[in-house]
PyMOL CGO cylinders between C-alpha atoms (Angstrom):
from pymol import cmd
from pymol.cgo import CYLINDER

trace = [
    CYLINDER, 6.38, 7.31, -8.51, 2.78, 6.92, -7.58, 0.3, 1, 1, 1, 1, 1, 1,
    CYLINDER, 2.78, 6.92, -7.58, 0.30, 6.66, -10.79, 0.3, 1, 1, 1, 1, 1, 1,
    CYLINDER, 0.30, 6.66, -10.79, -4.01, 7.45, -10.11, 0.3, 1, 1, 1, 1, 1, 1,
    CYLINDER, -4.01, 7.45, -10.11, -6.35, 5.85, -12.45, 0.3, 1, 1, 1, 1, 1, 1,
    CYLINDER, -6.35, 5.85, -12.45, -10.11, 7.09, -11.99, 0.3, 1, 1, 1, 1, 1, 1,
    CYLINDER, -10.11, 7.09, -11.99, -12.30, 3.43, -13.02, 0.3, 1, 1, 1, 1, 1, 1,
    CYLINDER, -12.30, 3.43, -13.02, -14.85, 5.99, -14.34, 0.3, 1, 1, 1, 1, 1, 1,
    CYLINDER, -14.85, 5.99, -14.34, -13.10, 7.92, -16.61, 0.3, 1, 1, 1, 1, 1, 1,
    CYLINDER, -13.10, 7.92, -16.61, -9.72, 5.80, -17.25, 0.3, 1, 1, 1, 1, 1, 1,
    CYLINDER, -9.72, 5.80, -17.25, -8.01, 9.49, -16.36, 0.3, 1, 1, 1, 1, 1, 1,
    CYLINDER, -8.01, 9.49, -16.36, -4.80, 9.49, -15.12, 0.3, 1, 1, 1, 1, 1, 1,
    CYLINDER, -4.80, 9.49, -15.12, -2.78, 11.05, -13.24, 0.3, 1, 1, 1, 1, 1, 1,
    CYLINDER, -2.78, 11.05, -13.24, 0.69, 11.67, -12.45, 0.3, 1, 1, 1, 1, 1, 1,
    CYLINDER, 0.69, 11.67, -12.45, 3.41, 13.51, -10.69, 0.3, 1, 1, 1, 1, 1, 1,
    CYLINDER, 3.41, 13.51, -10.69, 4.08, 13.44, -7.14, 0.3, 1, 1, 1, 1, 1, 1,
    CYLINDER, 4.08, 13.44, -7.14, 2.44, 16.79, -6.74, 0.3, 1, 1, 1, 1, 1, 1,
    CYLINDER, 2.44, 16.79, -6.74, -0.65, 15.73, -8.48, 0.3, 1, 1, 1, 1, 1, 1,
    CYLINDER, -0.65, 15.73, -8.48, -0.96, 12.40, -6.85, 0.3, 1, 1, 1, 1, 1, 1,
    CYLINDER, -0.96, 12.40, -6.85, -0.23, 13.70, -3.19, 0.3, 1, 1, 1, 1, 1, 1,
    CYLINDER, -0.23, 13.70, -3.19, -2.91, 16.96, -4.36, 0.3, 1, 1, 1, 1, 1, 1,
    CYLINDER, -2.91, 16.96, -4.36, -5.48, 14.22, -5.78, 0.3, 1, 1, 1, 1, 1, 1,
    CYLINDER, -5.48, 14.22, -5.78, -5.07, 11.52, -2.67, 0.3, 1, 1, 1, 1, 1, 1,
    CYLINDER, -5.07, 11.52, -2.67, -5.48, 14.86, 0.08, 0.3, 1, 1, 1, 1, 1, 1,
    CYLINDER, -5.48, 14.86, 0.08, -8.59, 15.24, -1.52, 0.3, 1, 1, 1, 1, 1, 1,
    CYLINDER, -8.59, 15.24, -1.52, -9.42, 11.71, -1.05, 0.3, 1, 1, 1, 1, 1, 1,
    CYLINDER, -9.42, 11.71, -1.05, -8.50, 11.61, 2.86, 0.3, 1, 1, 1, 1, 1, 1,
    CYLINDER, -8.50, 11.61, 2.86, -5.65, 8.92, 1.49, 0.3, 1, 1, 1, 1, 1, 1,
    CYLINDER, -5.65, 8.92, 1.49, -1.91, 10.10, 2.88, 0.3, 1, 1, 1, 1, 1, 1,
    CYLINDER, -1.91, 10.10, 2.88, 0.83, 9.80, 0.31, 0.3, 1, 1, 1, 1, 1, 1,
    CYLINDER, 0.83, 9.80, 0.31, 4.66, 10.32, 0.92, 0.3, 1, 1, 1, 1, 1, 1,
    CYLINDER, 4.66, 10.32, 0.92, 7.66, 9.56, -1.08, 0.3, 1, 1, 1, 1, 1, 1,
    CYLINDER, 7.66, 9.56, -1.08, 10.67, 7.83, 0.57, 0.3, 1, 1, 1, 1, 1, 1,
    CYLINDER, 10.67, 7.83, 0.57, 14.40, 7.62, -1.03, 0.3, 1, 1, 1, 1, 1, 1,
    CYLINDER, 14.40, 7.62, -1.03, 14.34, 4.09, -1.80, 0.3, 1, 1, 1, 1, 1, 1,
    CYLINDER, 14.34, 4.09, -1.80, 17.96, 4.29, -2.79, 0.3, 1, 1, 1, 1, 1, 1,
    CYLINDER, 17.96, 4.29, -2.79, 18.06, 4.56, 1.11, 0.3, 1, 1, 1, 1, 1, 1,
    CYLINDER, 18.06, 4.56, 1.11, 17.60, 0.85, 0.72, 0.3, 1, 1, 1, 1, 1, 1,
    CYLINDER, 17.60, 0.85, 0.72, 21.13, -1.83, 0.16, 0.3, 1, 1, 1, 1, 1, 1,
    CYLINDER, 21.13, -1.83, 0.16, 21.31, -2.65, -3.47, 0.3, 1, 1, 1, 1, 1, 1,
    CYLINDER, 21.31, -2.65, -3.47, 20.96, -6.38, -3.16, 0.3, 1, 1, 1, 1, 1, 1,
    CYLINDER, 20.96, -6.38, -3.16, 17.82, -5.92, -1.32, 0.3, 1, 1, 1, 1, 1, 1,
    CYLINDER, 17.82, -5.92, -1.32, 16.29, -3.29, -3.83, 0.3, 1, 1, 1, 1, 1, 1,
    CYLINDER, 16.29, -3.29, -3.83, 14.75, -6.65, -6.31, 0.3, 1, 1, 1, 1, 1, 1,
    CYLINDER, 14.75, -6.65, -6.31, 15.10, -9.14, -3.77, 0.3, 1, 1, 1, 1, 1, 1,
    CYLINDER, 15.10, -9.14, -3.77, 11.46, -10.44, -3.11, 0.3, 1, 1, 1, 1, 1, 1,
    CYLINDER, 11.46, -10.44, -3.11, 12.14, -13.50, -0.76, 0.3, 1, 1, 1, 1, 1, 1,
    CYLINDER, 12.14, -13.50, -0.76, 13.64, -11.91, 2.58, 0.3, 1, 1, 1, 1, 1, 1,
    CYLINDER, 13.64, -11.91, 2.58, 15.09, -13.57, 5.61, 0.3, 1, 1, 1, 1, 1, 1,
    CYLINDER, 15.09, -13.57, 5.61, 14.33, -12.47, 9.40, 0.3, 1, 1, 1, 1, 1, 1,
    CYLINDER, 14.33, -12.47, 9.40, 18.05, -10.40, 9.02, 0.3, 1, 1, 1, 1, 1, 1,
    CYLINDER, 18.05, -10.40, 9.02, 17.28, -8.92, 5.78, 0.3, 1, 1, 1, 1, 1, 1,
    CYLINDER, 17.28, -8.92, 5.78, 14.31, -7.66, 6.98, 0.3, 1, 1, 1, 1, 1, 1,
    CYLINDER, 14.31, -7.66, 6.98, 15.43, -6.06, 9.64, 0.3, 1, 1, 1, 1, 1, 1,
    CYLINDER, 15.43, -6.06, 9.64, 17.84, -4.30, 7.15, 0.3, 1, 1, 1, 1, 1, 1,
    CYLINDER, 17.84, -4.30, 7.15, 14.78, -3.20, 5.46, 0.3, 1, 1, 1, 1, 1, 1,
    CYLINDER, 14.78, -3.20, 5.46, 13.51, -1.47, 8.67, 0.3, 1, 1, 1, 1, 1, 1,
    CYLINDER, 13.51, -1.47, 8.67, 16.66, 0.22, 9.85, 0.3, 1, 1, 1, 1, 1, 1,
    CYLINDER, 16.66, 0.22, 9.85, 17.59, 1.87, 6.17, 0.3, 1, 1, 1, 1, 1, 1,
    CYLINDER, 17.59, 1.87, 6.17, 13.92, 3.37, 6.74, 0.3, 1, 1, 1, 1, 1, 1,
    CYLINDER, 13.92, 3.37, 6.74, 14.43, 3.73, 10.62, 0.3, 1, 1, 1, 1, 1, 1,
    CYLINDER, 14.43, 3.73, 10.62, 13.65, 7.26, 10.62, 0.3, 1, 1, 1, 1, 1, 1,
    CYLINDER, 13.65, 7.26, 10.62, 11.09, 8.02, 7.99, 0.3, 1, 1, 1, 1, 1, 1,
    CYLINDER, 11.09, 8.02, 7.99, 9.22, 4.68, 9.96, 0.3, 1, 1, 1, 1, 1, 1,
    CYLINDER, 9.22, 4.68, 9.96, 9.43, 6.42, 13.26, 0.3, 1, 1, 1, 1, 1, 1,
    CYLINDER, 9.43, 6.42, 13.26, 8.61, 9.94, 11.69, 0.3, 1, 1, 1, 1, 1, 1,
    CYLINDER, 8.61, 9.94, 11.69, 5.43, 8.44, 10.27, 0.3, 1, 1, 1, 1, 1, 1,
    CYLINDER, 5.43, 8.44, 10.27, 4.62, 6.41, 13.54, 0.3, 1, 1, 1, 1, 1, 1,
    CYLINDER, 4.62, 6.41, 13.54, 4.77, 9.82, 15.64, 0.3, 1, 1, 1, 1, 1, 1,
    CYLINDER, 4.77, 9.82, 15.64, 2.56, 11.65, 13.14, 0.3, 1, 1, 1, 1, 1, 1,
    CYLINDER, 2.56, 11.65, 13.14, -0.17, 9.23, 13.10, 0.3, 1, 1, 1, 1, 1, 1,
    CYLINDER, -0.17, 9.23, 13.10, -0.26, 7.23, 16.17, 0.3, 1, 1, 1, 1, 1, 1,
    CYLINDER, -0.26, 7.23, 16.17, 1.60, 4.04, 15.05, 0.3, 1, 1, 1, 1, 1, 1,
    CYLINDER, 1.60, 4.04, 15.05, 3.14, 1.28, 17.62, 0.3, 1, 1, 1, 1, 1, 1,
    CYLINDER, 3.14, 1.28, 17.62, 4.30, -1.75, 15.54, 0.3, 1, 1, 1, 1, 1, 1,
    CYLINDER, 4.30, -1.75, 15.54, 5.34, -2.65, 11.77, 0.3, 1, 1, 1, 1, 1, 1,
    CYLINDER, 5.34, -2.65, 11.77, 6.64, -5.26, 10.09, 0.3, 1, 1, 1, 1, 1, 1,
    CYLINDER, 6.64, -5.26, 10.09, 7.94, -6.19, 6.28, 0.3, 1, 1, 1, 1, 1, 1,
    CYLINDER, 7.94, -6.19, 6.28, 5.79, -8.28, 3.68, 0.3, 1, 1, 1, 1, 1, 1,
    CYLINDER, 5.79, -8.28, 3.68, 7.74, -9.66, 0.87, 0.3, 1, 1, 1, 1, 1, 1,
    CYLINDER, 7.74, -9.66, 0.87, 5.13, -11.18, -1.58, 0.3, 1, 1, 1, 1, 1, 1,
    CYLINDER, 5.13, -11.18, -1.58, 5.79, -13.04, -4.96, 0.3, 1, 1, 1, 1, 1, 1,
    CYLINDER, 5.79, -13.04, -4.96, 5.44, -16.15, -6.72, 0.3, 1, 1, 1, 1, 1, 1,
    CYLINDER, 5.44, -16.15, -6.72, 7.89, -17.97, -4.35, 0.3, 1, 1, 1, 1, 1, 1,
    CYLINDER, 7.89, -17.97, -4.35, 5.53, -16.70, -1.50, 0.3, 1, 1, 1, 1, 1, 1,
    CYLINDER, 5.53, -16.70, -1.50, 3.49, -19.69, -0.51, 0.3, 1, 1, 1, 1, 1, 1,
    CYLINDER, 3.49, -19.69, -0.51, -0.33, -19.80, -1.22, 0.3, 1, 1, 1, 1, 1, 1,
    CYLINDER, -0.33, -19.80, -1.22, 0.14, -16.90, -2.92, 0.3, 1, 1, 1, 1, 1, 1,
    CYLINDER, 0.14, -16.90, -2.92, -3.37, -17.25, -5.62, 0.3, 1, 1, 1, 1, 1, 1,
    CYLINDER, -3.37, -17.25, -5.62, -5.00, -18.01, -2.09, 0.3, 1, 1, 1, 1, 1, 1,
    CYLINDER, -5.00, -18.01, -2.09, -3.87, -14.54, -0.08, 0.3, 1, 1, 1, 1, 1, 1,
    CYLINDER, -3.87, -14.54, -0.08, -4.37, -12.77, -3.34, 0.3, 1, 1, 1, 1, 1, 1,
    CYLINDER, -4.37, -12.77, -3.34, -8.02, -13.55, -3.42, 0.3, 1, 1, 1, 1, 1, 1,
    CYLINDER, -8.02, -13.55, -3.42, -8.49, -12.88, 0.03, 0.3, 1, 1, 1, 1, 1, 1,
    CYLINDER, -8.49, -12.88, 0.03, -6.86, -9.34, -0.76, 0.3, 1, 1, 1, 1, 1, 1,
    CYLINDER, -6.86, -9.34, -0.76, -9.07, -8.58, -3.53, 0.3, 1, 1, 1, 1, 1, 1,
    CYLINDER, -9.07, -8.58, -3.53, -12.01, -8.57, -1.65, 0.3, 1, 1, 1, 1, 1, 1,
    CYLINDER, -12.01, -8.57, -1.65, -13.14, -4.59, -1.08, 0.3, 1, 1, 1, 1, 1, 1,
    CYLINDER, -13.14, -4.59, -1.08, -13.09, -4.32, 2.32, 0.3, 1, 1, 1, 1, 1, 1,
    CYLINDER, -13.09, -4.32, 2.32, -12.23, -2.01, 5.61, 0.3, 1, 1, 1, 1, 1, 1,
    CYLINDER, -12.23, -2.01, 5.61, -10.23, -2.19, 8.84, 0.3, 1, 1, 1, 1, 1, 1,
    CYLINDER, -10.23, -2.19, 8.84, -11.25, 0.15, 12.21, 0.3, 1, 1, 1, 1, 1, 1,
    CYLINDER, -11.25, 0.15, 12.21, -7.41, 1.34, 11.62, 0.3, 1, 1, 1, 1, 1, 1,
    CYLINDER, -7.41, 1.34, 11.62, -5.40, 3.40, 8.70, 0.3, 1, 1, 1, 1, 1, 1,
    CYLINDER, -5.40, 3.40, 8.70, -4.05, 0.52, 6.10, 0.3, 1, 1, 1, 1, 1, 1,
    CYLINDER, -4.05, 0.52, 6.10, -0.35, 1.57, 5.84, 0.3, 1, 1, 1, 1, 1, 1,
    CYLINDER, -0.35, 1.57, 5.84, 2.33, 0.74, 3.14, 0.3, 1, 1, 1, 1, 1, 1,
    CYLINDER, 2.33, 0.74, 3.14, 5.80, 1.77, 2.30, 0.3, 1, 1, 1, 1, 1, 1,
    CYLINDER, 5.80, 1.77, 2.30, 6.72, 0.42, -0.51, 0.3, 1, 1, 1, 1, 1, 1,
    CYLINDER, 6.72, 0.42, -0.51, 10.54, -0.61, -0.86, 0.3, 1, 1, 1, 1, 1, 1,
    CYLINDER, 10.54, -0.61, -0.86, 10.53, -2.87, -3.58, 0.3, 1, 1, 1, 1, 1, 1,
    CYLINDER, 10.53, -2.87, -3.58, 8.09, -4.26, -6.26, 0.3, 1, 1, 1, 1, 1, 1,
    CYLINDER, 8.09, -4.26, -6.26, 5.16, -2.52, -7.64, 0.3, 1, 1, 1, 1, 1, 1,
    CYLINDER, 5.16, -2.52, -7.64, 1.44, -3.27, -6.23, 0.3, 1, 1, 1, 1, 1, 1,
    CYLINDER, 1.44, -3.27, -6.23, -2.40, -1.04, -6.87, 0.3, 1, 1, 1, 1, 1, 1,
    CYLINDER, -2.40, -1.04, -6.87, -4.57, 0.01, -3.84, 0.3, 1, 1, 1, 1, 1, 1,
    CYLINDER, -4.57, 0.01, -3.84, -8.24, -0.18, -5.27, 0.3, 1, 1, 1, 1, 1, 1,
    CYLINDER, -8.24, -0.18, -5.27, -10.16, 2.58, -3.02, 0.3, 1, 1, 1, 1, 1, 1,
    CYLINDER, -10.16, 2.58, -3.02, -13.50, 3.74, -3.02, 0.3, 1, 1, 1, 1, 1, 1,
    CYLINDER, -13.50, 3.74, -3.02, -13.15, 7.61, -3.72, 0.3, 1, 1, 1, 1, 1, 1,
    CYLINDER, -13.15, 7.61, -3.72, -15.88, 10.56, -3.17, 0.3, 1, 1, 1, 1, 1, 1,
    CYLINDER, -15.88, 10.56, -3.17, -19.65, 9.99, -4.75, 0.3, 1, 1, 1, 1, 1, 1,
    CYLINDER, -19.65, 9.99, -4.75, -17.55, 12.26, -7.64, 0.3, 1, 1, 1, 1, 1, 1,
    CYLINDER, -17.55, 12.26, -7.64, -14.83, 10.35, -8.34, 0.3, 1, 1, 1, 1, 1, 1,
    CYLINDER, -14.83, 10.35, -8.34, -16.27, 6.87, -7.46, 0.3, 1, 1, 1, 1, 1, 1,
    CYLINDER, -16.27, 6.87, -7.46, -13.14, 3.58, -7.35, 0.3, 1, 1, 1, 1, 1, 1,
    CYLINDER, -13.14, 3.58, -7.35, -9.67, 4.77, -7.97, 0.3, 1, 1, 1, 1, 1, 1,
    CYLINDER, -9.67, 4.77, -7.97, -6.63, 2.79, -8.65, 0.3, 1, 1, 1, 1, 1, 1,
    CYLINDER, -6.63, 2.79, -8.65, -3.44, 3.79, -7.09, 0.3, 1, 1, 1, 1, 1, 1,
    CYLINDER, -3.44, 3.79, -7.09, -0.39, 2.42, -8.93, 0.3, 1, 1, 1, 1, 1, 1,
    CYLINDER, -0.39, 2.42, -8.93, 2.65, 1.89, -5.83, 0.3, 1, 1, 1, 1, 1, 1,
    CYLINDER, 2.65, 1.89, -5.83, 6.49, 1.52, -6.36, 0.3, 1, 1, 1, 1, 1, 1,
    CYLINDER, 6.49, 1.52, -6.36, 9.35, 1.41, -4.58, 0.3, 1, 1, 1, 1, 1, 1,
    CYLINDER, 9.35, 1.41, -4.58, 9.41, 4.89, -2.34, 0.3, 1, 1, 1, 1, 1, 1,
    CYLINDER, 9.41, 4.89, -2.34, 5.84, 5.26, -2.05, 0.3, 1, 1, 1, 1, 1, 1,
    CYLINDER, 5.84, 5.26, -2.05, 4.05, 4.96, 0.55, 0.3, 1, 1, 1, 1, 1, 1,
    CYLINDER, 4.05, 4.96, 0.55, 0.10, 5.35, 1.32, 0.3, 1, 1, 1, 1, 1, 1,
    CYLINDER, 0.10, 5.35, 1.32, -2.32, 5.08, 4.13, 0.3, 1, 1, 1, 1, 1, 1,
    CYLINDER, -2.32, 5.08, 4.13, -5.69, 3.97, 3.17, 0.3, 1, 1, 1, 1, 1, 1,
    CYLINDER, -5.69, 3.97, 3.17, -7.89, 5.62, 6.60, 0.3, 1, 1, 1, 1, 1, 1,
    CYLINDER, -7.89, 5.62, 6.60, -10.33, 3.60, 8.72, 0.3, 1, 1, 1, 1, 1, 1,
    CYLINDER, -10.33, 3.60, 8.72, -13.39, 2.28, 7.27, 0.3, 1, 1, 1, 1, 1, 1,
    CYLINDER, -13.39, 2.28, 7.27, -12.29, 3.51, 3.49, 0.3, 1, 1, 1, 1, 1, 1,
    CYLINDER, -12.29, 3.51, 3.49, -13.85, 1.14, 1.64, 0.3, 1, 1, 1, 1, 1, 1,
    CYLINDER, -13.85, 1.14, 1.64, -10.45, -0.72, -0.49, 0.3, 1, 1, 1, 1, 1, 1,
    CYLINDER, -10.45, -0.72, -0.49, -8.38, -3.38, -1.39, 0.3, 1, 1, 1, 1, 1, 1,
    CYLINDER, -8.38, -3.38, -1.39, -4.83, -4.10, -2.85, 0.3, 1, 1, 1, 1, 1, 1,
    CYLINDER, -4.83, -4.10, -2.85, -3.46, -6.37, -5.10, 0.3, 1, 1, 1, 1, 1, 1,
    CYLINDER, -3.46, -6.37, -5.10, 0.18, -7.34, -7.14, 0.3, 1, 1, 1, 1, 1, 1,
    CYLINDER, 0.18, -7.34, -7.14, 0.69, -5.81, -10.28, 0.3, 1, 1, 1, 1, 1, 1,
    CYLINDER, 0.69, -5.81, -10.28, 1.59, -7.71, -13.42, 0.3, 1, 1, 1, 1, 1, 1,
    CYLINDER, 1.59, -7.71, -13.42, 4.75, -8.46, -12.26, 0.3, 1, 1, 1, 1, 1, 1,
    CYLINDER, 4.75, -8.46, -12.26, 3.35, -10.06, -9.01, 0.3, 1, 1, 1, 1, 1, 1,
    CYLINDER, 3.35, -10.06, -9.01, 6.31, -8.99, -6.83, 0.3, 1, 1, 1, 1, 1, 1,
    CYLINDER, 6.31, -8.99, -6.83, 6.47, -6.54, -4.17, 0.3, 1, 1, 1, 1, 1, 1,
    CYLINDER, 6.47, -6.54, -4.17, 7.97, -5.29, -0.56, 0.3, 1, 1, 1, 1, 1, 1,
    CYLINDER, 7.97, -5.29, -0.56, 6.49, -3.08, 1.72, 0.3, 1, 1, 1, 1, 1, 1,
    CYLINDER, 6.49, -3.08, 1.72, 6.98, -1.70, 5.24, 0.3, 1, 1, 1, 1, 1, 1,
    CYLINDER, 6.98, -1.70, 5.24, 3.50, -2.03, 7.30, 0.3, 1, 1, 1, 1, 1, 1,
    CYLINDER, 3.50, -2.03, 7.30, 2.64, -0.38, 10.23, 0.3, 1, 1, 1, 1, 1, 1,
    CYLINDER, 2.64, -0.38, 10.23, -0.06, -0.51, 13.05, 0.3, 1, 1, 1, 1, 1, 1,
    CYLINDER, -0.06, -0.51, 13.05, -1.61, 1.06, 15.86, 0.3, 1, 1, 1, 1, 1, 1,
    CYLINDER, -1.61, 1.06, 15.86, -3.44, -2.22, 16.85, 0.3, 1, 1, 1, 1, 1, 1,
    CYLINDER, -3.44, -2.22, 16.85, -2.31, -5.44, 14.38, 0.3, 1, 1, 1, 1, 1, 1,
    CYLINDER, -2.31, -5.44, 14.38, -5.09, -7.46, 16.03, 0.3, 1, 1, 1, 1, 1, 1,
    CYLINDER, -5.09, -7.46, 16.03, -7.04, -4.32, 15.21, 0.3, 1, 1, 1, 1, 1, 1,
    CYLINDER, -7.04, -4.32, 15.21, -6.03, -4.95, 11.36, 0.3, 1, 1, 1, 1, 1, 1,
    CYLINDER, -6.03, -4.95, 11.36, -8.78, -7.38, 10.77, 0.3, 1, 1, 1, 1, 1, 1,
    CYLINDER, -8.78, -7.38, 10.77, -10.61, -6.85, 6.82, 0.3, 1, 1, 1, 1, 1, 1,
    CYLINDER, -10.61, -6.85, 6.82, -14.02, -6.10, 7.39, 0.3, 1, 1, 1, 1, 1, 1,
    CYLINDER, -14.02, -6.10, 7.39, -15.98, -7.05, 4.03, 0.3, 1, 1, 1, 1, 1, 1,
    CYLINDER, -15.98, -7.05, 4.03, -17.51, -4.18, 2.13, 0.3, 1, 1, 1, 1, 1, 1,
    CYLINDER, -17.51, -4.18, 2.13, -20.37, -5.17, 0.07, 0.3, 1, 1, 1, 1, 1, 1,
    CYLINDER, -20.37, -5.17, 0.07, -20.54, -2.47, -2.93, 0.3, 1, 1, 1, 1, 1, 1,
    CYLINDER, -20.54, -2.47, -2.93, -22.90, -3.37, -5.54, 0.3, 1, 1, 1, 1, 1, 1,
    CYLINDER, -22.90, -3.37, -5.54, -21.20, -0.34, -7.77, 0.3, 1, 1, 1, 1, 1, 1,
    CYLINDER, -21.20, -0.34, -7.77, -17.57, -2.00, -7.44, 0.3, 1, 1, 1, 1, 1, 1,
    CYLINDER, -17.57, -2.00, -7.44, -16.55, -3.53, -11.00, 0.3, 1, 1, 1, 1, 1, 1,
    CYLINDER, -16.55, -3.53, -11.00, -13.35, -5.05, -11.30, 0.3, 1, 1, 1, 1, 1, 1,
    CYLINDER, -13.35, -5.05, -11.30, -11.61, -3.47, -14.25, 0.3, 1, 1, 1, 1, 1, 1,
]
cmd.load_cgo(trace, "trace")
């Protein structure tokens, strides 16, 4: 289950119903997803074929198109990232760059854990969202954000797109981000 940390104040906060209450106020959508849904042997399996990702997107078939009729969505895709992922220092610090997109930033998590780093309300200020398995967030256009692995640097996700050539990381120059 999805865990908020506020940079400011180090508060946290927890529960589905807080988090969801918390991320409304924030213009960030937050859902929770059975991940049981998903087979067993794919639940900590962070190196995926072509087949077993396509597993992936049919045990979430419905939530996936559910979401995509909501909110406008055409396309997704799984990302599998760990330490057998290639490059993977390389992608990371292209990730942790706070940036935007002209789309929503979408991610269902299915397996792993990984933190979405976004710029809250002049109130609030950064937040850090804390993502496992079932949750899944969209970040909206021009939300000023970034994600990155958690300790345990492995994680699977379900992303979707209106536009994926419309996904493009627009830097965000904030001289009040601090990386904490």
């Amino acid at each position: 289950m999805a865990e908020i940390r506020i940079r400011n104040t180090n508060e946290r906060i927890s529960g589905e119903a807080n988090v969801k209450a918390f991320l409304d106020k924030q213009e960030v959508l937050y859902e929770h997803w059975n991940a049981n849904k998903l087979p067993a042997d794919l639940q900590e399996k962070f190196v995926l074929s072509d087949d077993e990702k396509n597993q992936i997107l049919s045990a979430f078939d419905s939530e996936i198109r559910d979401l995509a009729g909501r909110r406008g969505y055409k396309t997704w895709d799984v990302i599998a990232l760990s330490d057998a992922t290639p490059n993977l220092d390389e992608l990371l610090k292209k990730f942790e760059q706070v940036h935007t997109h002209t789309e929503d930033e979408v991610r269902a998590i299915t397996a792993g854990k990984g933190i979405f780093i976004i710029k809250g309300t002049d109130d609030v200020g950064y937040f850090d969202v804390e993502l496992e398995a079932g949750d899944v967030i969209s970040v909206p256009e021009n939300k000023p954000h970034f994600f990155t692995l958690m300790e345990n640097r492995q994680i699977v996700a379900v992303r979707l797109f209106i536009e994926p050539a419309g996904w493009v990381a627009q830097p965000y120059d904030d001289p009040s981000f601090q990386k904490a």
